[in-house]
N, C-alpha and C positions, 0 to 999 in steps of 0.2 A: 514495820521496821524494814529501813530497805538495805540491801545488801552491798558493801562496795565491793566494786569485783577491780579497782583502778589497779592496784597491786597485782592482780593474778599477770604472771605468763601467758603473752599472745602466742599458740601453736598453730604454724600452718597445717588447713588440715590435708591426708593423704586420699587421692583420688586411686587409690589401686587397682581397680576394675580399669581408668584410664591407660594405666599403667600396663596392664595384663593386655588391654585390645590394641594398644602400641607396640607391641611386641609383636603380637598376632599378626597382624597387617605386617609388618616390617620383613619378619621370619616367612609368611607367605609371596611378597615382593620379590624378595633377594631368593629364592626356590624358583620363581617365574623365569629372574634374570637370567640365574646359573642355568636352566634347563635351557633356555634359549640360547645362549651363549658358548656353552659346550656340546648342544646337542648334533642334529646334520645339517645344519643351516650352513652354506658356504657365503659369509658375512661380504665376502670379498667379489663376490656375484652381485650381492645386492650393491655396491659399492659402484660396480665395472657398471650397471644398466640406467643409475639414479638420474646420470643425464645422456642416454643413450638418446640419439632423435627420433627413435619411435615413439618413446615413453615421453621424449618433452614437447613431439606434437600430438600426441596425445592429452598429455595436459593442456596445451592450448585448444585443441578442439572441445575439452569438455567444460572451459571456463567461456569457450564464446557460446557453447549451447546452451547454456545456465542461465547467460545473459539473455541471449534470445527468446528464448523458452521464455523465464521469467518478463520481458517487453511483453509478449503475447499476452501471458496470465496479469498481468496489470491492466493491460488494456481492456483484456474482456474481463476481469474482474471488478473494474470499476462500470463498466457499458451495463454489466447484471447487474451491480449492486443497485445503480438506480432505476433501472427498470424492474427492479423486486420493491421499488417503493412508491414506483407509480399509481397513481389512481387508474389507470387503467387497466380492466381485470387481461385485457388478453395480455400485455407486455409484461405483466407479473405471473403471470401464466407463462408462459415463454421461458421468463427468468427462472422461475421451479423447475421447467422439465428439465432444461439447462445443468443445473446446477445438480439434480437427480440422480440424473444420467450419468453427468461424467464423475460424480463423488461415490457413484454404489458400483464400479466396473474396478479392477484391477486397471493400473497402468500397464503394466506390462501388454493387457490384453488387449489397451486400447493403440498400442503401440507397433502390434501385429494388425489389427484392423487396419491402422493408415497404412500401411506397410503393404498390403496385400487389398488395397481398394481397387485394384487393375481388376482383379477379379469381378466385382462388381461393376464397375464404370472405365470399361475397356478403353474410353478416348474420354479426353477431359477438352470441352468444346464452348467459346465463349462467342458470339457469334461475330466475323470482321475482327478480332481479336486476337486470338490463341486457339489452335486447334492442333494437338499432339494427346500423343499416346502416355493413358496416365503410368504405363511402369517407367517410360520416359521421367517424367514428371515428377513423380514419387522416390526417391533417389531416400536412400540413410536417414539422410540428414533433415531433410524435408518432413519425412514420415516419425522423424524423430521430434522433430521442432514442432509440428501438429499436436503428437501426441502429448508430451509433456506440456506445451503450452497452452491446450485446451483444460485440459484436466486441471493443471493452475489455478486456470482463471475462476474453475467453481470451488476453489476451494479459498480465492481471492477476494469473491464477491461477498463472501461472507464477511472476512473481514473486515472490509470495506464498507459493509454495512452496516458492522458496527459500531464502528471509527466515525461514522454519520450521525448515528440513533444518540451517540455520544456528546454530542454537540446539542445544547438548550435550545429547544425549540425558538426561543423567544429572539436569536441570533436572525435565524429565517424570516419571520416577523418584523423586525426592527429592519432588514436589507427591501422585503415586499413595502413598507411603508415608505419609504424613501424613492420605489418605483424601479427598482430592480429585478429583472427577469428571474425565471427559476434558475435559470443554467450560468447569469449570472452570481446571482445569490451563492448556487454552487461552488462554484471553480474559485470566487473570489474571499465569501465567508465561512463554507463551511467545510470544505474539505480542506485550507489551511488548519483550521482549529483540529480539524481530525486526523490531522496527519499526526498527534504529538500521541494518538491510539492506536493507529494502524502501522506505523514504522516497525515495532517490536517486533509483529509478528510475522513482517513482510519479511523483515529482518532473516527471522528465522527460517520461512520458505525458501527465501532465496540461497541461504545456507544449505536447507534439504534437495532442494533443488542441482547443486551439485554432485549429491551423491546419487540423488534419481537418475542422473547422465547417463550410469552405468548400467540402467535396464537397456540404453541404446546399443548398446553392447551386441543383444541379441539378434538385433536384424543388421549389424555388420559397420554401426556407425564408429569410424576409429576415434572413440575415448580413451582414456589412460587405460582402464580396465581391458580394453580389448585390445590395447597393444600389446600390455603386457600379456595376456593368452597368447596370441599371436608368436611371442618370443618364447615365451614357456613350450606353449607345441612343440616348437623344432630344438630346444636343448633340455625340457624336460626338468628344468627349474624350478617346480610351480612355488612354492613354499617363498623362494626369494624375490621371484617377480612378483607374487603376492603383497610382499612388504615395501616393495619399489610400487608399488600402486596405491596401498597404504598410505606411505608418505609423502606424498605428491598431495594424496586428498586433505591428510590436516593440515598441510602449508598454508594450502588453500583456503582452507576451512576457516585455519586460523586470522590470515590475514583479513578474510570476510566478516569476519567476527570485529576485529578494530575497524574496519570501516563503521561495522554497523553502530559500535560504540560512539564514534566521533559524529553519525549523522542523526542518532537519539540526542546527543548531549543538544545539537543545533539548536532539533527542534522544540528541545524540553527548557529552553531559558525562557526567564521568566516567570516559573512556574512552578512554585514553592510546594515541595516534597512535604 
């Protein structure tokens, strides 16, 4: 015998535990805002610095290291990825040590190593070429762009490689059949198809990559982060140039973020979710 329930009253049901953790969240928010808001923050500092020209060439010098930085780690990210797939044992040897090295070191520390290679290799000498002194040479910015664009690049190749391994072998096969070189085959079949796996997360480097700027900081390369130091030093601000640093980097962050969305979408038509 079956039961009609057509007649009974529909009751929405009560989520109150959602109820209770909306509160919670809300009540701890507005506690964050007030403290910050009434506390010693002089709002009006951060207001006077937000487009001071320290702090706005400092943002540009940390969105053109991002960019450079990241060229380098593309470049040698893709140079490793296919030499970690070579048949050949020494250039996949190469590509491990490579890849080793500069993903089990502190950036920071690989950052003072470029930085301080005078020590080391007191003249940087190429023969009929270039022949100056490497603290010459090794300048900030230089020593900044090595550093973070090497370390990149092994952290690149991986990617890379597997934006490749991604791609059906039988793509390779069907290009080799046809009489297409390997580096043809490459460039032309298979890292299109692999780009719609590797964008994401380049995506996202490039993102991190921004914020990594600010280890440049330490060997004196003028990033947002070091200008505003710089201005903190001599008025003693820090709390506000802190937050004038902050907000520079999610502008940035953010806008990178919708590039990154508009050039996933490019690559990903076609290509039913």
């Amino acid at each position: 015998m079956s039961l009609d329930v057509a007649h009974l009253p529909r009751v929405a049901r009560k989520h109150y535990g959602r109820y209770v953790a909306a509160v919670v969240v809300v009540a701890v928010l507005v506690a964050i805002v007030v403290s910050f808001a009434g506390g010693q923050i002089e709002w009006s500092v951060v207001g006077q610095y937000l487009t001071a020209r320290a702090i706005l060439t400092g943002v540009v010098n940390t969105f053109v290291m991002a960019v450079f930085a990241m060229i380098v780690g593309l470049a040698l990210g893709v140079l490793f990825a296919v030499m970690r797939m070579s048949r050949n044992p020494v250039t996949r040897g190469v590509s491990y040590l490579y890849t080793w090295i500069f993903r089990g070191t502190p950036q920071l520390l690989q950052l003072f190593l470029w930085f301080n290679l005078a020590l080391v290799f007191p003249y940087f000498v190429i023969p009929g070429i270039v022949e100056a002194r490497t603290v010459d040479l090794m300048t900030p910015f230089v020593a900044a762009l090595l550093g973070l664009g090497i370390c990149q690049g092994a952290y690149t190749s991986e990617v890379v490689r597997g934006g490749i391994l991604s791609v059906d072998h039988g793509q390779t096969e069907a290009a080799q059949a046809i009489g297409m070189t390997r580096f043809q085959t490459l460039r032309r079949i298979v890292l299109p198809q692999a780009m719609r796996v590797i964008l994401p997360p380049i995506g996202n480097e490039f993102i991190s990559m921004v914020k990594l700027t600010s280890l440049a900081s330490a060997i004196q390369y003028q990033e947002v982060l070091h200008s505003a130091q710089n201005i903190y030093y001599a008025n003693n601000r820090v709390m506000e140039l802190l937050f004038v640093a902050t907000f520079w980097y999610l502008i940035v962050v953010s806008l990178l973020s919708l590039g990154q969305l508009v050039v996933e979408r490019r690559f990903s038509r076609g290509v039913k979710r």
